[in-house]
Every structure is written in structure tokens, then in C-alpha cells.
SEFIZA-3560 file (N, C-alpha, C; in Angstrom, 3 decimals):
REM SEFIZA-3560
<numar><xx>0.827</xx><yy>-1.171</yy><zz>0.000</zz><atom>N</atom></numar>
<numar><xx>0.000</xx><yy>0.000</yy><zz>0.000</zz><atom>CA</atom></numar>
<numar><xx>0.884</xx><yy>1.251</yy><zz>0.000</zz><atom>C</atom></numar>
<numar><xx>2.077</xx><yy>1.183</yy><zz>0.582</zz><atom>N</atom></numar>
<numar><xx>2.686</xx><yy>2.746</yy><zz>0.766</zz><atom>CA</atom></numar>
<numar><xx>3.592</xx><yy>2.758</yy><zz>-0.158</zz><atom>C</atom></numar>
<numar><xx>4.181</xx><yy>1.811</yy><zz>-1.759</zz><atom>N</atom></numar>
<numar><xx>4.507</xx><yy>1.919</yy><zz>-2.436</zz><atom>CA</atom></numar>
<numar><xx>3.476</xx><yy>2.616</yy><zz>-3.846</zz><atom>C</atom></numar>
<numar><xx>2.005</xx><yy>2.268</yy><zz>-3.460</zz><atom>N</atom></numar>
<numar><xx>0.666</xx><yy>2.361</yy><zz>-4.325</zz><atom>CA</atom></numar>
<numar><xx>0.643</xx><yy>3.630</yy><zz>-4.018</zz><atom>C</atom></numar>
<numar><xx>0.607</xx><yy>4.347</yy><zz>-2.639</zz><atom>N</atom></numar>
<numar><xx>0.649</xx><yy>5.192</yy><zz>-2.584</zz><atom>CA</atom></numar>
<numar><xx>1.339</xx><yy>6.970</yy><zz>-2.870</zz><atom>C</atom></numar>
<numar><xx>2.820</xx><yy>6.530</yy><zz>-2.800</zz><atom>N</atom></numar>
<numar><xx>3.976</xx><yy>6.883</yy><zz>-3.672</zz><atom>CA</atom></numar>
<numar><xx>3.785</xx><yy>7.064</yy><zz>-5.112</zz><atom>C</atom></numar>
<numar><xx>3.131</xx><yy>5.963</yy><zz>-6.150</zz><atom>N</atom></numar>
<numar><xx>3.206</xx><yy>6.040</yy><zz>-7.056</zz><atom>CA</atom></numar>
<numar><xx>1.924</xx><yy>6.552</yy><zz>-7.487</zz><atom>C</atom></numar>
<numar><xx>0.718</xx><yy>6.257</yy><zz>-7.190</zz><atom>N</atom></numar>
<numar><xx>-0.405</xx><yy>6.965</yy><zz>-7.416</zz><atom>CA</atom></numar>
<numar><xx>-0.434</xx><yy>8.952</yy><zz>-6.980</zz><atom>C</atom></numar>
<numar><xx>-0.245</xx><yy>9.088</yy><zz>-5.956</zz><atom>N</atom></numar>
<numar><xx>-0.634</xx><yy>10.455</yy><zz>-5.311</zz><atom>CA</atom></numar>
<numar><xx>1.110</xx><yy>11.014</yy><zz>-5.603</zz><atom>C</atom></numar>
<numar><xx>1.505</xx><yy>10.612</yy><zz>-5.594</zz><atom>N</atom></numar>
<numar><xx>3.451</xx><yy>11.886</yy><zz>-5.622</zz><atom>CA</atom></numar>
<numar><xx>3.614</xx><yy>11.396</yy><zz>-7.225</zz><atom>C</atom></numar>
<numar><xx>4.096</xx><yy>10.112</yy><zz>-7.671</zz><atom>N</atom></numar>
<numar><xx>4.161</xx><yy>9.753</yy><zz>-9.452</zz><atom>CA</atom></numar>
<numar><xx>3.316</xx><yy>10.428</yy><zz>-10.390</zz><atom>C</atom></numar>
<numar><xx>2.102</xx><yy>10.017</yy><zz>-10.142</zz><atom>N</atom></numar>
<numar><xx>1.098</xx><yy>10.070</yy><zz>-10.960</zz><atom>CA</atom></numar>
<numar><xx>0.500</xx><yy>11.828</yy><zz>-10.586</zz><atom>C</atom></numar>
<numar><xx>0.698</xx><yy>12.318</yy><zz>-9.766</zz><atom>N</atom></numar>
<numar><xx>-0.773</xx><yy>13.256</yy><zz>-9.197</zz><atom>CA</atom></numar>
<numar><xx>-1.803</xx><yy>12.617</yy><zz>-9.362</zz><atom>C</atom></numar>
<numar><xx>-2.186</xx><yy>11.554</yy><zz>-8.917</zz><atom>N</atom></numar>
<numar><xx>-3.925</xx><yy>10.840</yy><zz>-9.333</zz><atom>CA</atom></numar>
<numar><xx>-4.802</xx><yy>12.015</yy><zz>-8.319</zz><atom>C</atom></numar>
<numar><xx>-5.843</xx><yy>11.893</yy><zz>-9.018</zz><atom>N</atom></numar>
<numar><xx>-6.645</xx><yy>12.866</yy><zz>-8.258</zz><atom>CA</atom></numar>
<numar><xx>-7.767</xx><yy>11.810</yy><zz>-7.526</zz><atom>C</atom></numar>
<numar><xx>-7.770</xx><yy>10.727</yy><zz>-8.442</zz><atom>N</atom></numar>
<numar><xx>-8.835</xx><yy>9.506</yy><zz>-7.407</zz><atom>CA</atom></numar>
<numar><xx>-7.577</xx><yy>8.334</yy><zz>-7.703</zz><atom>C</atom></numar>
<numar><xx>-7.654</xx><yy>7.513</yy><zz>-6.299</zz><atom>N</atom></numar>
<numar><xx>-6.874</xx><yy>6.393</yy><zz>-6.426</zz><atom>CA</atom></numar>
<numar><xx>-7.419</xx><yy>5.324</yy><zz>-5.714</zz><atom>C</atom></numar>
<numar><xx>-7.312</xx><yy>4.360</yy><zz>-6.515</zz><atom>N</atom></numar>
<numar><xx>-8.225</xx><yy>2.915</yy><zz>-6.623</zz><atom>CA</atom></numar>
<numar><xx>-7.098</xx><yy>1.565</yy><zz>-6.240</zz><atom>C</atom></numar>
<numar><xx>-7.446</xx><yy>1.032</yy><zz>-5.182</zz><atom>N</atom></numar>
<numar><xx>-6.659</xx><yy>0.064</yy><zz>-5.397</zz><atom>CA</atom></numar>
<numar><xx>-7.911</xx><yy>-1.458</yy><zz>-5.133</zz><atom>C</atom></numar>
<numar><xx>-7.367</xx><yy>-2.161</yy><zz>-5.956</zz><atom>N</atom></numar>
<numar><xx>-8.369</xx><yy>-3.325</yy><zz>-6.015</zz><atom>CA</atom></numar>
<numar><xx>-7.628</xx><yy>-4.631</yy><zz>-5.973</zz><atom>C</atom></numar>
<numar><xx>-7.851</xx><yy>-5.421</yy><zz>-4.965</zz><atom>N</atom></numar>
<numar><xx>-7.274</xx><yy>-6.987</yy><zz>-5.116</zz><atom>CA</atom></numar>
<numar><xx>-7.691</xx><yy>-8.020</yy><zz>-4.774</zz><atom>C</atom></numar>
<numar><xx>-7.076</xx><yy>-9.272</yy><zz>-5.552</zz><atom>N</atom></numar>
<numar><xx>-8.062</xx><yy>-10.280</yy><zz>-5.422</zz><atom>CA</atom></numar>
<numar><xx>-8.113</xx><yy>-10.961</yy><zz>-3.585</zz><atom>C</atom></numar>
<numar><xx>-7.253</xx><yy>-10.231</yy><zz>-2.676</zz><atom>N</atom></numar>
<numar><xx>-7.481</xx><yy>-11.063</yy><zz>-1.474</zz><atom>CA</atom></numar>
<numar><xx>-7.810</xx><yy>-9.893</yy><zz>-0.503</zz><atom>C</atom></numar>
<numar><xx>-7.851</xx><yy>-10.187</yy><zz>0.764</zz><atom>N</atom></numar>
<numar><xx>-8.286</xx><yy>-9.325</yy><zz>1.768</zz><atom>CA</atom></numar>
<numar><xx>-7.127</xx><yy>-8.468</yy><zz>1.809</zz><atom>C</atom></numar>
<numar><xx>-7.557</xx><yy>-7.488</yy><zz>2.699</zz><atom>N</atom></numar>
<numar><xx>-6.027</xx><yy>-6.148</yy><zz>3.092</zz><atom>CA</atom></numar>
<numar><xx>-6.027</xx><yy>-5.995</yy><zz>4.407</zz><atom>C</atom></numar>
<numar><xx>-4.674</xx><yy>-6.250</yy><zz>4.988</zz><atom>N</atom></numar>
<numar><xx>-4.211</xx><yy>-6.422</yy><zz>6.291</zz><atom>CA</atom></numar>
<numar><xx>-4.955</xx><yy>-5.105</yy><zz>7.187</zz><atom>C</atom></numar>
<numar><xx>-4.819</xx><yy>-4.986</yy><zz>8.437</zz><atom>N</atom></numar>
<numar><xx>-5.410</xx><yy>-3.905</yy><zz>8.958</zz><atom>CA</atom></numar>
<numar><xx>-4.627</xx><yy>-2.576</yy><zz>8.688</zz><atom>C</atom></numar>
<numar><xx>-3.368</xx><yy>-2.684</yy><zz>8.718</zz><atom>N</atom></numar>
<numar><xx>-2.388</xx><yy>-1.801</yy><zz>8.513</zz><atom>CA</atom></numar>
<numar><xx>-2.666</xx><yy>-1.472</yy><zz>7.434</zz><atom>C</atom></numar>
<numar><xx>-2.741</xx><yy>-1.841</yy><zz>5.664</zz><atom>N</atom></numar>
<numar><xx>-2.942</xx><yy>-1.399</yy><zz>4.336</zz><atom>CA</atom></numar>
<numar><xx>-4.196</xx><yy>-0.825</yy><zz>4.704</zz><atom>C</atom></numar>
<numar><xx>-5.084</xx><yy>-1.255</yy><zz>4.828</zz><atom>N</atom></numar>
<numar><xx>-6.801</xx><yy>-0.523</yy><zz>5.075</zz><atom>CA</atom></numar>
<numar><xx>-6.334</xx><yy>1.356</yy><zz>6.027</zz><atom>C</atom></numar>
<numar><xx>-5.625</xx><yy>1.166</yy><zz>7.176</zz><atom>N</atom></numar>
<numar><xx>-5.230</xx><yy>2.269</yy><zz>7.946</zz><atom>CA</atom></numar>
<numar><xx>-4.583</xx><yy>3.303</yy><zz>6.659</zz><atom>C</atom></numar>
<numar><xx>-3.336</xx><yy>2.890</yy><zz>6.324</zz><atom>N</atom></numar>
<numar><xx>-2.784</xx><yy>3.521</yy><zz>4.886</zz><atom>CA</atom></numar>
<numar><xx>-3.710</xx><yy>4.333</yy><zz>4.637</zz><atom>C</atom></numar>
<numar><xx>-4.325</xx><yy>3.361</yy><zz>3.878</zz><atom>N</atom></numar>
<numar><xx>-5.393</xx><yy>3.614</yy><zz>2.458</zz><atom>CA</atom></numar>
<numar><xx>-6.212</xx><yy>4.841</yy><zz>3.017</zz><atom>C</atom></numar>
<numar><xx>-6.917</xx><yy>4.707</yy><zz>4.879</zz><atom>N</atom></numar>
<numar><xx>-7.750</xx><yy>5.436</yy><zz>5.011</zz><atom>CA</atom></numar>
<numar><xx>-6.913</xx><yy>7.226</yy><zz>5.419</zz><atom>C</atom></numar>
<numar><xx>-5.772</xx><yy>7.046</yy><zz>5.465</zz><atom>N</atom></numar>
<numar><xx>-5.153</xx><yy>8.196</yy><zz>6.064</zz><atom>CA</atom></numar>
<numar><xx>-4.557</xx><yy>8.608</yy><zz>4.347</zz><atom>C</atom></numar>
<numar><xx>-4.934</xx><yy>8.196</yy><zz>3.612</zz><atom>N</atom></numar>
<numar><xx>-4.270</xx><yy>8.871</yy><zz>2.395</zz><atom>CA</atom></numar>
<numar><xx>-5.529</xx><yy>8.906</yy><zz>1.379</zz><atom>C</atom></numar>
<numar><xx>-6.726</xx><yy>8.797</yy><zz>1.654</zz><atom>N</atom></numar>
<numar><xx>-7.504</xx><yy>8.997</yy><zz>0.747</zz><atom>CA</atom></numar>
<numar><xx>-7.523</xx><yy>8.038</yy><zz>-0.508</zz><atom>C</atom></numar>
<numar><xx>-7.437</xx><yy>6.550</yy><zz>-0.219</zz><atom>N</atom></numar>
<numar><xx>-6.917</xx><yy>5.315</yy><zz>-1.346</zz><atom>CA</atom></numar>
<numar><xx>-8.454</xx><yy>4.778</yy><zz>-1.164</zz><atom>C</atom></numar>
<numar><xx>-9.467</xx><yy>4.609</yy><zz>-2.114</zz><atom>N</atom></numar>
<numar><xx>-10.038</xx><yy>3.322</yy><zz>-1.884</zz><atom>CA</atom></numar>
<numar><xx>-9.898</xx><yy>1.993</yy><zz>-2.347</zz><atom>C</atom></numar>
<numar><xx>-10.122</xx><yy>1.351</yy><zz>-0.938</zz><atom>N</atom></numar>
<numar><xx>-9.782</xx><yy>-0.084</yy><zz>-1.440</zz><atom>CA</atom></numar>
<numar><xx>-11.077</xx><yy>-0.913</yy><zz>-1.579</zz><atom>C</atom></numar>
<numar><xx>-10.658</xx><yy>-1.968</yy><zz>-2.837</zz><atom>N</atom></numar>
<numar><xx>-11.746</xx><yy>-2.690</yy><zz>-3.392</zz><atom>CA</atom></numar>
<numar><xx>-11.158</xx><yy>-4.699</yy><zz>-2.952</zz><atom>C</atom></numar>
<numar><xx>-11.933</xx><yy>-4.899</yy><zz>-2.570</zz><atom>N</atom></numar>
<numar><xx>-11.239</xx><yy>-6.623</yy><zz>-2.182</zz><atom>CA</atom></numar>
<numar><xx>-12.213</xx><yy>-7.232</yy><zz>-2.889</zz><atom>C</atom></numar>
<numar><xx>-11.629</xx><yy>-8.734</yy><zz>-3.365</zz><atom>N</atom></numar>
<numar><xx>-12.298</xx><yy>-9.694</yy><zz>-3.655</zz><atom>CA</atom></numar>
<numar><xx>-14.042</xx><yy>-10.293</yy><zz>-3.370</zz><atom>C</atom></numar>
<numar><xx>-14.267</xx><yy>-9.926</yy><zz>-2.038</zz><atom>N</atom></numar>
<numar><xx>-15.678</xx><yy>-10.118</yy><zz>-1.667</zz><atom>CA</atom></numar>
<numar><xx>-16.721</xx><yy>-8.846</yy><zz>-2.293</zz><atom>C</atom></numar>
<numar><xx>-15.811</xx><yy>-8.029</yy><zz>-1.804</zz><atom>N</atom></numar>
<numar><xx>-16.787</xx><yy>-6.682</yy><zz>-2.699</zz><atom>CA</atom></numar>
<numar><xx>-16.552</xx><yy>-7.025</yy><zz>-4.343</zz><atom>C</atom></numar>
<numar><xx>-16.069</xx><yy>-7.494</yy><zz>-5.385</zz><atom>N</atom></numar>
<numar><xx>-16.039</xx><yy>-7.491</yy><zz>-6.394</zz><atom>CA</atom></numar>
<numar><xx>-16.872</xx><yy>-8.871</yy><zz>-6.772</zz><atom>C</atom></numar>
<numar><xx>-17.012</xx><yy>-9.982</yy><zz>-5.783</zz><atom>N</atom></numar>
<numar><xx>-17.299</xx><yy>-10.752</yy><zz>-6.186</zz><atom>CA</atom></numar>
<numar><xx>-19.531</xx><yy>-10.482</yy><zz>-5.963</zz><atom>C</atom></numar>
<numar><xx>-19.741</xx><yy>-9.625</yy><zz>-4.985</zz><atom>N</atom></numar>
<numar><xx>-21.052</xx><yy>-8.880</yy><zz>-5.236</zz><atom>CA</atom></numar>
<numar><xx>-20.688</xx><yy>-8.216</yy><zz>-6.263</zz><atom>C</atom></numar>
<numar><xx>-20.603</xx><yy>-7.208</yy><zz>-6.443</zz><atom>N</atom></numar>
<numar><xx>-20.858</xx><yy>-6.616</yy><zz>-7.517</zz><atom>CA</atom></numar>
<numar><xx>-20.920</xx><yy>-7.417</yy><zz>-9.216</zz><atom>C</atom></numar>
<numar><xx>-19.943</xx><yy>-8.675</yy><zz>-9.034</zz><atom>N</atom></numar>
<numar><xx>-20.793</xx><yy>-9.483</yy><zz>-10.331</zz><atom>CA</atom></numar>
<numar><xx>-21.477</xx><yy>-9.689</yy><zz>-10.488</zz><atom>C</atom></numar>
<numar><xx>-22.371</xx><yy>-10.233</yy><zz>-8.734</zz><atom>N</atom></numar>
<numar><xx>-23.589</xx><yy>-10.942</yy><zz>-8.810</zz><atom>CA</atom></numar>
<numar><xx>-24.628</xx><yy>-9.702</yy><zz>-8.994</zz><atom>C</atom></numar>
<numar><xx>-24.280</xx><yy>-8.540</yy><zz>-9.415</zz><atom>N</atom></numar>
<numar><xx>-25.216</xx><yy>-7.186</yy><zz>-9.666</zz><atom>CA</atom></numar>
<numar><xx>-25.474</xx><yy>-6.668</yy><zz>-8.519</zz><atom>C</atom></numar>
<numar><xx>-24.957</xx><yy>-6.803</yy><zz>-7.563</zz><atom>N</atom></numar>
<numar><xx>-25.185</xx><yy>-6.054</yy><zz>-6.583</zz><atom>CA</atom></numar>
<numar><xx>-24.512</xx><yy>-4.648</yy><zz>-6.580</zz><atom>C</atom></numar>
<numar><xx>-24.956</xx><yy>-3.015</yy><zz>-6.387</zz><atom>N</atom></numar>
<numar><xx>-23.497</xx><yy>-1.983</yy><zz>-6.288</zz><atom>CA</atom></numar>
<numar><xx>-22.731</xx><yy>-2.068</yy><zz>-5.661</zz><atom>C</atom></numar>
<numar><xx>-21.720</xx><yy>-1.659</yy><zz>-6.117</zz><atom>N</atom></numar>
<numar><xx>-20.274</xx><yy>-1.543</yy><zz>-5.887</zz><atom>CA</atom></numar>
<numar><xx>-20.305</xx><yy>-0.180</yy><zz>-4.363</zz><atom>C</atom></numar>
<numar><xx>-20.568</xx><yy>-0.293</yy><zz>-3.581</zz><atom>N</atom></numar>
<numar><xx>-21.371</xx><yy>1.312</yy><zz>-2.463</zz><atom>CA</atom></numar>
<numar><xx>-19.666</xx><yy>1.370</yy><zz>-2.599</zz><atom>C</atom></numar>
<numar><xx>-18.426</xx><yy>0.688</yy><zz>-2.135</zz><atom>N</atom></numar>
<numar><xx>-16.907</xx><yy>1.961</yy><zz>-2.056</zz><atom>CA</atom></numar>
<numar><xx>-17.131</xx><yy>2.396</yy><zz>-2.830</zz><atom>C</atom></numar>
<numar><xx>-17.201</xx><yy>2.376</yy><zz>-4.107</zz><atom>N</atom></numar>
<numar><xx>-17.510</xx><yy>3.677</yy><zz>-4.935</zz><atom>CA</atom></numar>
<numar><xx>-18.561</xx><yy>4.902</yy><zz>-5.335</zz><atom>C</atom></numar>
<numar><xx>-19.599</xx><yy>4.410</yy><zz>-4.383</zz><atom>N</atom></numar>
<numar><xx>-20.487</xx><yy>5.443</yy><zz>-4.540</zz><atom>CA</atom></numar>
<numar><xx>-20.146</xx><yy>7.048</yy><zz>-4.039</zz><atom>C</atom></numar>
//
């Protein structure tokens, strides 16, 4: 996460940054993510949203 972060927000200037993966995220990456403005997308949330359910982190 604090390499994603580096490269998304200081590399890139992203103005939205998405990180999505196929397994869960430790408590520490989730903390990251929430102190830097990252949303994170995991496997269970993607695997609703196939079944058509919304995607709400991104709402």
C-alpha cells in the first residue's frame, strides 16, 4: 500500500486512487489507504458486484 501510494498520489498526481485486489487487506494497508484517501476494493466486494449487486466503495 505505501509503495501504491507513492506512485499513485506523488508519481502520478492521481486525483482519485483505486486500489483493487483479489485477497483481503491487512489492517495496517486498510489504515494507509484510510489516512491517504486510497479506496480499497477486495475480492468479496467485487465478487457482489458481479452478482449485480453496487459496488457502495464507490459510490
Amino acid at each position: 500500500m505505501q509503495r501504491f501510494v507513492g506512485a499513485a498520489k506523488v508519481l502520478h498526481s492521481a486525483d482519485v486512487a483505486l486500489f483493487v485486489a483479489t485477497s483481503p487487506f491487512t489492517s495496517q494497508a486498510l489504515s494507509i489507504a484510510a489516512e491517504t484517501g486510497i479506496t480499497v476494493v477486495h475480492r468479496g466486494l467485487l465478487e457482489q458486484w458481479s452478482a449485480e449487486e453496487p459496488l457502495e466503495v464507490l459510490a
